[in-house]
C-alpha positions as MATLAB code, in Angstrom:
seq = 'XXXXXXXXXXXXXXXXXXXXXXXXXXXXXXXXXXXXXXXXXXXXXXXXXXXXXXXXXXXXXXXXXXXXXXXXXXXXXXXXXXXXXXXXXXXXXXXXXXXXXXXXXXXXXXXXXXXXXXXXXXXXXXXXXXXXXXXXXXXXXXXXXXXXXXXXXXXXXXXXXXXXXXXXXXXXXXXXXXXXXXXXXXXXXXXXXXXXXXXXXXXXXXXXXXXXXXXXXXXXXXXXXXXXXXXXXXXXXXXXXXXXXXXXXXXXXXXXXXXXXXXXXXXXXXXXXXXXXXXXXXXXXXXXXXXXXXXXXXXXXXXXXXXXXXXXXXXXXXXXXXXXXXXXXXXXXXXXXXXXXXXXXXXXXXXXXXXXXXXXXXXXXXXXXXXXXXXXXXXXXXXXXXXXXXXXXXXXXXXXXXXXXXXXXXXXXXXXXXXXXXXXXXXXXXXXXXXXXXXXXXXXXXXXXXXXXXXXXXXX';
ca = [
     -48.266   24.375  -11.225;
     -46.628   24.479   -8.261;
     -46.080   28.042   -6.123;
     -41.923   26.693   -5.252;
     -39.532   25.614   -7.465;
     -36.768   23.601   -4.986;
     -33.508   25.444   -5.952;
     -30.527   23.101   -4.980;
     -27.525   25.107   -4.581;
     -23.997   23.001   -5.224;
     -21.622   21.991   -2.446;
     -18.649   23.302   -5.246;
     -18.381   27.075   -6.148;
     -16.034   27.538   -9.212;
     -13.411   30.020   -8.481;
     -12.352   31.926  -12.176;
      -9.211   33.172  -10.189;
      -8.118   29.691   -8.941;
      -9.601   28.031  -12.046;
     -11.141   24.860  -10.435;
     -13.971   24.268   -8.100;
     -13.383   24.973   -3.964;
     -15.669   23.900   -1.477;
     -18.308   26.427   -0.452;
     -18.212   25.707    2.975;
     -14.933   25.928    3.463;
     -14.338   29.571    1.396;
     -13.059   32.223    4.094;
     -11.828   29.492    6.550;
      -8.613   30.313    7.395;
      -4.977   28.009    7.456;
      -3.040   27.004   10.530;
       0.389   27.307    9.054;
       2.599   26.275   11.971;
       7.002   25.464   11.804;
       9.947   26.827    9.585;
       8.490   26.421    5.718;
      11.198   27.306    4.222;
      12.535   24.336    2.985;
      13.531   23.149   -0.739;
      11.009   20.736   -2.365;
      12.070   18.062   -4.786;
      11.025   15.555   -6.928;
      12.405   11.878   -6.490;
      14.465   12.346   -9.816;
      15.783   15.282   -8.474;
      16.743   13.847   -5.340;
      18.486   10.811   -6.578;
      20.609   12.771   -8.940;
      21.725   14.848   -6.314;
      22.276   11.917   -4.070;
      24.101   10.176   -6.578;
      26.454   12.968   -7.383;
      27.263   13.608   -3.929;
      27.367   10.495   -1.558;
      29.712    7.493   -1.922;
      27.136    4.587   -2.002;
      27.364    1.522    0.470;
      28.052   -2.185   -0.590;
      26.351   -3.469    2.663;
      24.131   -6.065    2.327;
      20.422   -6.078    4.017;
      20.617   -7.613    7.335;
      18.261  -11.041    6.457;
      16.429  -12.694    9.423;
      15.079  -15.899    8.633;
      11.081  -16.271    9.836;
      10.393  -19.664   11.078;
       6.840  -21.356   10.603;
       7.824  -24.554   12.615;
       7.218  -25.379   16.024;
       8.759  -24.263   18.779;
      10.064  -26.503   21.672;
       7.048  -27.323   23.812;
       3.401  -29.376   22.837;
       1.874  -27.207   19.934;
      -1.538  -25.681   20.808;
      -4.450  -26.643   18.229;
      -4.988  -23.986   15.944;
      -8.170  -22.028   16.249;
     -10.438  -20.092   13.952;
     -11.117  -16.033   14.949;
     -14.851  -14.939   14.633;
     -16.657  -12.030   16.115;
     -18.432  -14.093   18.716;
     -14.722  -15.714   19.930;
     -12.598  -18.441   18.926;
     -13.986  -21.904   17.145;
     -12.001  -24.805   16.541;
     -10.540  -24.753   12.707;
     -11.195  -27.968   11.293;
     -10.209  -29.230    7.731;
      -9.806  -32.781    6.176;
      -6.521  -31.392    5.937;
      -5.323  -30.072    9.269;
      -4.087  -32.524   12.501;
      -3.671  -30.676   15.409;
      -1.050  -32.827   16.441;
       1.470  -32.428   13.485;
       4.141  -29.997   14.114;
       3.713  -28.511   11.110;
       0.963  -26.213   12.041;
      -2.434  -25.423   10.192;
      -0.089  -23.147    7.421;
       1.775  -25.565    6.149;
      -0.733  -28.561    6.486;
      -3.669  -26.733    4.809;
      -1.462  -24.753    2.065;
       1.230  -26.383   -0.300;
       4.359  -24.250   -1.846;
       4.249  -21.819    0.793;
       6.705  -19.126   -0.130;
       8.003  -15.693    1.853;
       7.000  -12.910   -0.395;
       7.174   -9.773    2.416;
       7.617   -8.645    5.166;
       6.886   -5.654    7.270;
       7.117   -3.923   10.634;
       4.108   -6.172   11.902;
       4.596   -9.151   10.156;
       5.723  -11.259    7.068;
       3.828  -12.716    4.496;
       3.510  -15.798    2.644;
       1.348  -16.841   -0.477;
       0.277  -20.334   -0.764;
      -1.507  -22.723   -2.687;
      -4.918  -24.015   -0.730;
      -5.172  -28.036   -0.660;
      -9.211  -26.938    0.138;
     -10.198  -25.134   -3.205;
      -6.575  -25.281   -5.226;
      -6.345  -21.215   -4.830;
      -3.434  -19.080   -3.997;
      -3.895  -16.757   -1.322;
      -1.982  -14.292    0.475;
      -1.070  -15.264    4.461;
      -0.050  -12.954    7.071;
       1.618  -13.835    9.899;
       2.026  -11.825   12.882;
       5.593  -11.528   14.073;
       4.493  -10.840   18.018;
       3.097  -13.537   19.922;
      -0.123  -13.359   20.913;
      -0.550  -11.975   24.685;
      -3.291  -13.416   26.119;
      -4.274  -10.595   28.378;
      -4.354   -7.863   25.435;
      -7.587   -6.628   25.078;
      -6.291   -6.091   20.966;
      -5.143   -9.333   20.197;
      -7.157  -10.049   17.424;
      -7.838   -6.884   16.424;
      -6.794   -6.574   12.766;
      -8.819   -9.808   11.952;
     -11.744   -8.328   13.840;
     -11.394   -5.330   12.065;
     -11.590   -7.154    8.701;
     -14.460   -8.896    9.952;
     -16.293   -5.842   10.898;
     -16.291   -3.946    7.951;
     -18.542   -5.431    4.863;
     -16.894   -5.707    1.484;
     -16.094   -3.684   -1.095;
     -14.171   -3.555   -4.629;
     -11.921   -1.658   -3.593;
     -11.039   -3.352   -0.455;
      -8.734   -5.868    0.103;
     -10.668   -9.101   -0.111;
     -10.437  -11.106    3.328;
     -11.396  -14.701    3.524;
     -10.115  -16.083    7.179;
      -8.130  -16.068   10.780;
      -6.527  -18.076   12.872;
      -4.289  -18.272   15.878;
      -1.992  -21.037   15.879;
       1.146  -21.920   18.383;
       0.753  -17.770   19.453;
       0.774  -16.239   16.409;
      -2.418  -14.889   14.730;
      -2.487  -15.520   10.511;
      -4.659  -13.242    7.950;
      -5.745  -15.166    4.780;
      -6.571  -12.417    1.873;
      -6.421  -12.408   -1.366;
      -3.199  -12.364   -3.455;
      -2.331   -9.151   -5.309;
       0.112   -8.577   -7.785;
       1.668   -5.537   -5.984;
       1.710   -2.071   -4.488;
       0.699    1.178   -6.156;
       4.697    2.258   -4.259;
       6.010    0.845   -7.409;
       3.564    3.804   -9.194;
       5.295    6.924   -7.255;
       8.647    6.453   -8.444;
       7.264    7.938  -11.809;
       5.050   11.340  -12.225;
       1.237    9.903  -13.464;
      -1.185   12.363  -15.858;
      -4.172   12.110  -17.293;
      -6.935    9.582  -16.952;
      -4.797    7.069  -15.128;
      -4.627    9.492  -12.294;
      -8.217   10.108  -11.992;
      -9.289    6.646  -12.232;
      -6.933    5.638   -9.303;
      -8.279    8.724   -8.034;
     -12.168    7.399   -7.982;
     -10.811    3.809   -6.889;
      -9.518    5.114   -3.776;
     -11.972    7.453   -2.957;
     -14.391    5.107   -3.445;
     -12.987    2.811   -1.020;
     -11.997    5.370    1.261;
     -15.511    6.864    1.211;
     -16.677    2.784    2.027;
     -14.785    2.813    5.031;
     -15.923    5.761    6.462;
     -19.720    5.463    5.615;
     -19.559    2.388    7.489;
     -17.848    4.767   10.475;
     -13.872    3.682   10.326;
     -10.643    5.285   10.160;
      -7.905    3.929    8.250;
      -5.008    6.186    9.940;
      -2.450    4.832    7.762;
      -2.871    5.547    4.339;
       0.140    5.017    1.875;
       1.556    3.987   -1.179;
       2.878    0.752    0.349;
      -0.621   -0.122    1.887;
      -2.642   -0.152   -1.350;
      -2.385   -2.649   -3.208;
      -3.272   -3.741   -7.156;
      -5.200   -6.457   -7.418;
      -4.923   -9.463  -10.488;
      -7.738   -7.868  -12.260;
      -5.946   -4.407  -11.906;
      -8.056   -2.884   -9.255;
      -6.758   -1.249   -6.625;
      -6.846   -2.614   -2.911;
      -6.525   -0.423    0.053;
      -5.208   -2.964    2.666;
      -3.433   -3.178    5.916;
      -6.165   -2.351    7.999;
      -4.293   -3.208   11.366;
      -4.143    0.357   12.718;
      -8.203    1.313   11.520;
     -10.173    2.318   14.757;
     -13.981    3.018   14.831;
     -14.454    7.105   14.040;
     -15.518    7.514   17.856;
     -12.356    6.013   18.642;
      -9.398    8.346   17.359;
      -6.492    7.946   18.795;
      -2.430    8.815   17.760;
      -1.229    6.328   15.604;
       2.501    5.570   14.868;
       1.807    5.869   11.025;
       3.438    6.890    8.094;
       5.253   10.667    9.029;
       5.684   11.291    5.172;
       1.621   10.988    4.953;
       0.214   12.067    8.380;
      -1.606   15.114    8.872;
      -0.157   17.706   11.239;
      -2.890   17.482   13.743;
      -2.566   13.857   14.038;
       1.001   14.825   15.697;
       0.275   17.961   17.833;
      -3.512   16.488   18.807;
      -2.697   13.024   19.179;
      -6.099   11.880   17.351;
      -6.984   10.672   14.073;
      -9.892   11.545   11.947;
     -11.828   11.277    8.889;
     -10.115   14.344    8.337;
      -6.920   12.974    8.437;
      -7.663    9.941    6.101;
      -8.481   12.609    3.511;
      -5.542   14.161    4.030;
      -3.663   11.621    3.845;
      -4.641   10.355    0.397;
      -4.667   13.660   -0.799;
      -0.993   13.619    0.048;
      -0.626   10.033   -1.959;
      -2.155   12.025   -5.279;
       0.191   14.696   -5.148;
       3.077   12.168   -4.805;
       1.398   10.134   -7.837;
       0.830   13.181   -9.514;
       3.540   15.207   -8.956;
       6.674   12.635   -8.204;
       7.251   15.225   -5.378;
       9.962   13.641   -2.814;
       7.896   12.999    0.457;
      10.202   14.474    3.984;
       9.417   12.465    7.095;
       9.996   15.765    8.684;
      11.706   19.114    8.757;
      11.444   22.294    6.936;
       9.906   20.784    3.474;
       7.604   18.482    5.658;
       6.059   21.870    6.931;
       5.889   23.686    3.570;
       3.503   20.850    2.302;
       1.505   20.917    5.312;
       1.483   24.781    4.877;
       0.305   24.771    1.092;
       3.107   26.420   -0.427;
       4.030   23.605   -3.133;
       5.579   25.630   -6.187;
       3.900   25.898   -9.025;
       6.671   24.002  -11.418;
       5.888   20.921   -9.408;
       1.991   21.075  -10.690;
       3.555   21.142  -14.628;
       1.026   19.201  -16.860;
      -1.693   18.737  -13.983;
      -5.185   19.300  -14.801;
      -6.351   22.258  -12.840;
      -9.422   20.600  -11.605;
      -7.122   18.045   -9.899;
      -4.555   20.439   -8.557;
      -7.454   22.282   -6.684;
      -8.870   18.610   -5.358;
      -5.256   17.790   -3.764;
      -4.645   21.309   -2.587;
      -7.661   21.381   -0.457;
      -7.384   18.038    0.171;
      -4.259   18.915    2.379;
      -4.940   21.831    3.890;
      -3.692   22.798    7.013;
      -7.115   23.482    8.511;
      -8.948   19.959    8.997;
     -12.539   21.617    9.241;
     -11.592   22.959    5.909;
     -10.877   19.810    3.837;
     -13.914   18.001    2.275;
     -15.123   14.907    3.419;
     -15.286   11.571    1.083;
     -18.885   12.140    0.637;
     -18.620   15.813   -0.347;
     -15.378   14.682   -3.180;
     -18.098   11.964   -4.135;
     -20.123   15.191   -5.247;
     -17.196   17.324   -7.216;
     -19.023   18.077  -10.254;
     -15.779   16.565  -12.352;
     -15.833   13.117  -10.378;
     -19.446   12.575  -10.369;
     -18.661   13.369  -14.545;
     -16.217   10.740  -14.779;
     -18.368    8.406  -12.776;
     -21.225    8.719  -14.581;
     -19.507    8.931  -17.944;
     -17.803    5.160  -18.347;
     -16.956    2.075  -16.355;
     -14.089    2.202  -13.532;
     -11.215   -0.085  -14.578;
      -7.325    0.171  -14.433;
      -6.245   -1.726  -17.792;
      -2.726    0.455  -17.714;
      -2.413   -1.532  -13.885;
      -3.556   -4.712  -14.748;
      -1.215   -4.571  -17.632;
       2.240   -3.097  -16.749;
       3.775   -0.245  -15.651;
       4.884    2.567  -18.712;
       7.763    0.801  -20.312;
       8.259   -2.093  -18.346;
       7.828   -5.844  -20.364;
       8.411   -7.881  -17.154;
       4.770   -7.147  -15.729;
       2.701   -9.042  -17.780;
       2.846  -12.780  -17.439;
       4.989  -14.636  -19.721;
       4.601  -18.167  -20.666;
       7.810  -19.609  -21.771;
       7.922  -23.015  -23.342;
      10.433  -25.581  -22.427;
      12.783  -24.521  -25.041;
      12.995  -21.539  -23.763;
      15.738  -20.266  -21.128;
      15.221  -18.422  -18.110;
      17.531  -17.177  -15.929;
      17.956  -18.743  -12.771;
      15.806  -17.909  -10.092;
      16.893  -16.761   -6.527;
      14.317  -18.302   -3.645;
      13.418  -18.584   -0.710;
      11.008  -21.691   -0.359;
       9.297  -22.831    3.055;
       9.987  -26.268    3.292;
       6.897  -28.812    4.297;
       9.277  -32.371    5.789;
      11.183  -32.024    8.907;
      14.626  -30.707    7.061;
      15.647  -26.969    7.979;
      14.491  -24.800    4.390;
      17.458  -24.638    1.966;
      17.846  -21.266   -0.242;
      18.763  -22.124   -3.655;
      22.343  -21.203   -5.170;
      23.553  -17.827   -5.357;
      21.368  -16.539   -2.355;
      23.657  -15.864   -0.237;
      25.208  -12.441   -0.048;
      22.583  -10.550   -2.927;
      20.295   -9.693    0.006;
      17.894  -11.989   -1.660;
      14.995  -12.381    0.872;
      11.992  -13.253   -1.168;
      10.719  -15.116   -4.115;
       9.113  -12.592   -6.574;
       5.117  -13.346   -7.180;
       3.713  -15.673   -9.386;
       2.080  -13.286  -11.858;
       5.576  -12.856  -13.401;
       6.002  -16.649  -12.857;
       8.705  -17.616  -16.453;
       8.570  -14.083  -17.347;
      12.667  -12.801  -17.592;
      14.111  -11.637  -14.052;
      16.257   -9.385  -15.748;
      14.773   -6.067  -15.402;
      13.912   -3.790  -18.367;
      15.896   -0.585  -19.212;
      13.205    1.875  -18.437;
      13.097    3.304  -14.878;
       9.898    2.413  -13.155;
      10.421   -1.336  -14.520;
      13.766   -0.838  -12.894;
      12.096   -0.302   -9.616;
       9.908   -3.037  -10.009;
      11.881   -5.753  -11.259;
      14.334   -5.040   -7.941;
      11.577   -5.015   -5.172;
       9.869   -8.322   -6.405;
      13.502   -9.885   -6.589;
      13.382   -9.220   -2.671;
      15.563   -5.932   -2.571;
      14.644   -2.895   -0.412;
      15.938   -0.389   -2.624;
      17.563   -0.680   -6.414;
      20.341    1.021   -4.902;
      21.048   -2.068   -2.924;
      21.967   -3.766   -6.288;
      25.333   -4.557   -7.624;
      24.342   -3.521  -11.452;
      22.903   -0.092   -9.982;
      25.828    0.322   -7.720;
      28.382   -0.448  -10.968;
      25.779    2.073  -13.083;
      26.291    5.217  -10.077;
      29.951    4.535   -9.328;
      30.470    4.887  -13.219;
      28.516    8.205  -13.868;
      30.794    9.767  -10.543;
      33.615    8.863  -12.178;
];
């Protein structure tokens, strides 16, 4: 018999006042409330009715710029493949370095313009190597050759080994001065989530999903430093992707970041570093959005209030505590005081719900609540379909044509082919709404004619 018994004392206290578990380590540290909190916190319903009711909407139209994947004038450089050890020449039974047409458009067939962002746009495409669709990012800024960070975001990508819950990353290239990401193609963005409030076991599970591939990323010593709705994406099989990794620097490395204001930490601003910290904050800031449908400030009084803790209680309606006291402390104002991914790994109610079933997302890889345009829909011949609105990326040496009825809808994409024959017309319900519009290439519903018609007839 041995003379010690090992007592192992938990990282989580429960609190009977608070009603869910707080860290231990973190109990008598104190907040670093900072700015004017006395704003008024809404949720995105709330908002939009009071926007609606109030301000005449705009019928201008999206300003469309057309991204070219041809050649400019000048000899085309051959296209080369981006390792860790340098550049290697990209070969493929496929590919001639002299065609105009690039590697892109050589190696891929029906290449079509499904985003774009700040950075750069993206494409999906059918391989001619394996027959897959992929997704392909194309940098908008041409390379410059003396930038230490050129290749960065593919070297990041190679860096960092794989995970589930990653985005899945298969190649890069720099061809005629722009650099190209091949990943995998997912069906969308967990953005189209928010604009509804989430309960129950949905929540959680995304919940475990992320933090699981949060915790990946920073066991392996990285920073994501922009975490948001928009940059995590839902894969075909309904998992969820955290993705654009172009701003992730090595945790020795942190550094101010021009991310996200609605999901950035306050230190990130007033310190001008990033940190594990901050990642945690920041997804602690994407469940109370998911959980809450709380309207996200880029800045002023309400921006403060969040940042400060003091999120009314009406907002938390329907959460389960255990959660509420995860995102609280998630986001406090005191960095030192927030728990690391390894010590949420150890919440007595996550490592439950890990140990108790399997991780998976069917309510993701299915539809959103009340939508029937996110499933796939195979329509036989007989069956009509309204007429699509595309954008295609032509492969001869004709300039690309948009299809009739493009011009002057702010049409700037072609939606994705999960929802290839499925009905473009958009369901009644409100997050299907949301959905239909954003894959149809709009920025905002609003932007629609129908949803313009719809708020011009409830002011009147």
């Amino acid at each position: 018999m041995p003379f010690f018994t090992e007592v192992v004392i938990s990282i989580w206290a429960f609190c009977s006042i608070l009603g869910y578990h707080v860290l231990r380590r973190a109990i008598g540290m104190k907040a670093a409330p900072e700015g004017d909190d006395e704003g008024k916190l809404e949720t995105k319903a709330e908002r939009e009715e009071r926007i609606v009711s109030t301000v005449p909407l705009s019928m201008k139209s999206p300003i469309r710029r057309r991204s070219s994947l041809r050649n400019s004038k000048g000899p085309r450089e051959e296209a080369m493949r981006i390792t860790l050890d340098g550049l290697s020449p990209l070969t493929s039974e496929f590919y001639t370095p002299s065609n105009p047409l690039g590697f892109l458009l050589q190696a891929f067939k029906d290449v079509v313009k499904i985003g774009s962002g700040g950075l750069g746009d993206v494409f999906s495409g059918i391989s001619r190597e394996d027959g897959k669709k992929y997704a392909i990012k194309m940098h908008k800024k041409s390379i410059v050759e003396r930038n230490v960070e050129k290749y960065k975001e593919a070297e990041t990508f190679l860096s960092i080994p794989p995970h589930q819950n990653l985005l899945k990353f298969y190649g890069a290239w720099r061809d005629n001065g722009h650099v190209y990401i091949q990943t995998e193609l997912c069906r969308m963005d967990l953005s189209v989530f928010s604009k509804q409030k989430l309960s129950g076991e949905t929540l959680w599970t995304m919940f475990l999903e992320l933090l699981a591939g949060l915790n990946h990323l920073h066991s392996n010593g990285w920073i994501h430093n922009d975490l948001k709705t928009e940059n995590i994406l839902i894969s075909m099989d309904g998992r969820l992707r955290i993705g654009d990794i172009g701003l992730s620097t090595r945790f020795d490395e942190g550094m101010a970041v021009d991310g996200d204001g609605r999901y950035l930490a306050r230190e990130v601003l007033t310190d001008k570093r990033t940190s594990m910290a901050s990642d945690v904050f920041s997804l602690g800031i994407i469940l109370l959005e998911l959980a809450t449908n709380i309207f996200l400030p880029e800045n002023g009084s309400s921006w403060h209030q969040i940042r400060n803790g003091k999120i009314p209680e009406r907002f938390f309606k329907g959460v389960a505590g255990e959660l509420k006291g995860l995102i609280l402390q998630m986001i406090h104002s005191n960095p030192d005081a927030r728990p690391t991914c390894k010590e949420l790994m150890e919440h007595p109610i996550i490592e439950e719900k890990r140990r108790g079933k399997t991780i998976s997302l069917p309510s993701l890889a299915e539809r959103p609540s009340g939508c029937s345009c996110f499933t796939p829909v195979r329509r036989t011949e007989s069956e009509s379909s309204p007429p699509r609105k595309t954008m295609r990326i032509s492969t001869d040496s004709s300039t690309p044509t948009r299809s009739q009825g493009l011009r002057g809808n702010g049409i700037r994409m072609r939606p994705l082919d999960f929802c290839e024959g499925a009905s473009s017309t958009p369901c009644s319900s409100s997050p299907s709404n949301h959905f239909s519009f954003r894959l149809l290439g709009f920025d905002d519903p609003d932007d629609t004619k129908t949803t313009t018609r719809r708020h011009k007839k409830r002011m009147s």
